[in-house]
Every structure is written in C-alpha cells, then in structure tokens.
C-alpha angles and dihedrals in degrees: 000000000000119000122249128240105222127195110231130198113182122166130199133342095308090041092061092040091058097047088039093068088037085067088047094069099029088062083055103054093031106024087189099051110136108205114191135165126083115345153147146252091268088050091049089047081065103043106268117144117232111200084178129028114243086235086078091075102040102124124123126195128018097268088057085038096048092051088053103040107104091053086045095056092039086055096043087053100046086047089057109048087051094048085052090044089054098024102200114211088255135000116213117198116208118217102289088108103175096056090034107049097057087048094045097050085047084060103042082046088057095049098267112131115232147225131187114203106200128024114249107245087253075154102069104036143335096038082173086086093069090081089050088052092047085057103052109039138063087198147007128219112207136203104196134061100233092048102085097052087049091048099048078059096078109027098271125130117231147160135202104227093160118233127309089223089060092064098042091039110079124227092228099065089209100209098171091067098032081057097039083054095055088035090241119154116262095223094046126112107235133189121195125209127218106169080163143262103265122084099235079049100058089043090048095036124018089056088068098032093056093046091058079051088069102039087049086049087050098048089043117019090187091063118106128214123209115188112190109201130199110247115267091031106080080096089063096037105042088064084050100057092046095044094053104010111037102137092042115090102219109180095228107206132205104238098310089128091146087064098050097051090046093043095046128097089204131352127209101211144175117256109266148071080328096081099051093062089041077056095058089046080064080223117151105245140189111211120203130157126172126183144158113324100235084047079054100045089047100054097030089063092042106048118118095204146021111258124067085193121096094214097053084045090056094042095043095224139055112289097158134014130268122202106193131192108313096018091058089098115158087238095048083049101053099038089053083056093049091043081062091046094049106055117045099186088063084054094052099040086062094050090065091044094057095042085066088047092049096049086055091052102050102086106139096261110187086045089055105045095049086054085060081042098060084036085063098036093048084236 
C-alpha cells in the first residue's frame, strides 16, 4: 500500500519532540511516509520537511501573541493554501491550538481530513476551547487516560495512545551514566535548572531561579548546577547568570535536558511538559513559572483546579510543590529544593509514585496512534 504524505504543524521544543516520536512510528508502519509543513530540528532528524522553522510559532501568552499576530496569521494563511494546494492524505496539528485550530478547521473545511495530537487541557482552564476543537479535528490523539471520555462529551472523537516521553523515557532512570556524561561526581548533590525553552520564559523564569541558585550554593558550596538551554537561547541565558549568579558555577548545556533530569538529585523547573518528564525521571521537583501579568490575571481567573503541574494534575493532589508568580521568591525557591534534599523517605515515596504514573503512561504510543491514523485514513 502506498505510503501517505501527511501536514504537519509542530511548535516549540515539546512540540517537536512530540512529532518527532509520532514519525517515529509512522516510518514504521509506512517506511515511505513524507511529512511536510512547519517543524523542528528533531522532525527534520527523521525526515520531515520543514517549509517553515517551529520557531516561527514560539510565542506564549496574549501580550507576546498579540505583538506577533499579524505575521501568525500571515504564516498560518500561507500554510494552508500550500497544504490545500498539495493535499496531503491527513494534517496533523501538534499542540500549538490556537494557531492550529484555525488552520485545521480551514482544512476540514476544504475536504482534508484532520487529526489533533494532544488534548487541549480543557480540563484546567478555557473549556470553551473544546467546540473549537470539535470544529477542527476528525480525531483527537490523547495523552492522557481521562481525555476520551471528556471529549465524547461533547461529540468529539478521541483515543488514548499514552505519551510518546513514557516510552522513550526508561524506567530505570540510569544516573551513574547521565553524570559520567556531563563529568559530574557520583557522590555530588546536583540540582538541574529548566527555566524553560521559550524567550519570554527565560526573562520571566530563569532571573529568580538563578538566584535560588545562589542562595542553595551558598547554604551548601559542594552542590552542582546543570542548566540545560534551548538552542538559540545561551545569548539570553549567559548575562543572566552574570548578572544573579556570578560566584555559582553552574555547568550551562547545550539541549541535553534528558541528562540533566536523569543526573539531578532535584530540579527547579518551569511549569510544562518539563515536568512530566521530570516526572518519568522519577526525579522531586519544585515547579515554579512566572509571566507577564496580564498573561497572570487572564489564566488565574480562569483556572478550573487547583495544580499548574502536570504531575500534581495527573495525581490529583500535590505531590510536589508549585510556586507561582509572586511565590516564586528566590527564597521560597531554594528552601522548597533543600526541603527535597533533606528527607529521603519523601523522595522515595514519589518515586513510587511516579513509577505508577509512568506504567500508565507507557502505552506504545507511536504504535497506537498509528493504529487511530490508518482508522481515519480507511487504511
């Protein structure tokens, strides 16, 4: 059977990871799929052809969107008049809803049948979303086990295929080798940074995180900082840490997130699909974000429950602790990472915790979601 060509939208660093694993599996079941449309630099690492960079769409909150829109919506129309020119057999849209679903209910509209990898959090705040999404997408590919049922709610096909990071991510976190690749000491207590991967994240985040830095290297000399930054973003990062952490030598890396969450003892990190893989690291976390506030105002009032984290949404409780906006002190900061440090059963009762979560989790994604992709194809 002849292999599909499949439109692809994939925004920022979790989005082409994402799709990344996605064509992973695709290449499996069709080893001559072409997948074309907007990418990154994982997506292009397994053929995918990017006619625009994801960078284009990285933008969070409606101040930095609002500043970007005209070019946004320039880019979303020129996507879509080539994908209808091409009309590839599917288009999948990866996270990034609100320039997706516009572009995916063009394309419905057009006669292009569509798919929708990752549930928006309807869940956690603007439900109102779930009609645009009803709108847009054949079908939806969740992540996560309680989103089908929410979505036939309200008319909306879905699937549970687990997430794509439970299946790369081993069970086994193996330390030893994540430290002896950054050249770390076995025996040192390290802390890992992921003030996150997007620019108004690093000037919200990474100010206050690196200050804690330098409260924790102050409380404790032998402790070692890793900072893994996005590429493109060490500019924006290396001033930073001179200007709030000069004396602390924190061990900056080029991408290599994954090592740093396995080699850490604790990670301060900015809320998103971060934690949960900080989560599968089985690693004690302390998650923190702070942004624009207009960006704040909007999402506190609007926020269904109570957790930001996506491992104390999944748990339904607080297994770990959130500083948001003004709580994020560095004080508040570094006394949450030393709390970790300091109580080894808590670590270990989270572990287990994140073992269950992980099993969940692990549900052969790409396998599974391929198997929704040839559903909605007839294939």
């Amino acid at each position: 059977m002849d292999a599909p060509r499949v439109g692809m939208v994939a925004g920022e660093a979790s989005g082409d990871l994402l799709a990344s694993l996605l064509l992973t599996g695709l290449r499996q079941r069709w080893p001559g799929v072409h997948a074309h449309g907007i990418g990154g630099p994982k997506m292009a690492a397994q053929g995918f052809d990017a006619w625009w960079p994801s960078d284009k769409l990285s933008v969070f909150g409606y101040v930095d969107a609002l500043l970007h829109l005209r070019e946004l919506l320039q880019l979303r129309t020129a996507l879509g008049d080539r994908l209808i020119a091409e009309r590839p057999e599917v288009f999948i849209g990866i996270d990034a809803p609100d320039f997706n679903f516009g572009l995916e209910t063009r394309l419905r509209t057009a006669g292009l049948k569509t798919v929708h990898f990752v549930c928006p959090s309807i869940w956690a705040w603007r439900g109102e979303r779930v009609k645009k999404l009803a709108a847009a997408a054949d079908h939806v590919l969740c992540l996560f086990p309680f989103e089908p049922a929410l979505l036939a709610q309200h008319g909306v096909s879905a699937s549970f295929v687990g997430h794509p990071l439970a299946d790369a991510i081993p069970l086994d976190v193996p330390q030893a080798a994540a430290r002896q690749r950054l050249n770390l000491p076995a025996s040192a207590e390290v802390v890992a940074l992921l003030p996150g991967s997007r620019r108004s994240e690093i000037r919200h985040i990474a100010p206050g995180m690196l200050q804690a830095a330098a409260l924790l290297a102050k409380q404790r000399p032998a402790l070692r900082f890793v900072l893994p930054v996005a590429p493109g973003l060490r500019p924006l990062i290396e001033p930073l840490l001179a200007l709030h952490a000069p004396d602390v030598a924190v061990q900056v890396l080029d991408g290599q997130s994954h090592d740093a969450l396995a080699a850490c003892d604790v990670t301060l990190i900015a809320s998103g699909t971060a934690t949960l893989e900080a989560a599968l690291f089985k690693r004690p976390m302390v998650i923190t974000y702070r942004l624009h506030w207009l960006n704040w105002l909007y999402m506190r009032r609007r926020a269904y429950q109570p957790w930001f984290g996506l491992p104390n949404v999944l748990s339904r409780e607080f297994v770990v602790p959130e500083l948001m906006q003004d709580a994020a002190t560095p004080t508040a900061l570094a006394q949450a990472a030393l709390a970790w440090l300091d109580d080894a059963p808590r670590r270990e009762r989270l572990h287990q915790r994140f073992t269950e979560l992980h099993h969940t989790l692990r549900q052969n994604t790409a396998h599974k979601a391929c198997d929704a992709l040839a559903q909605v194809l007839g294939r």
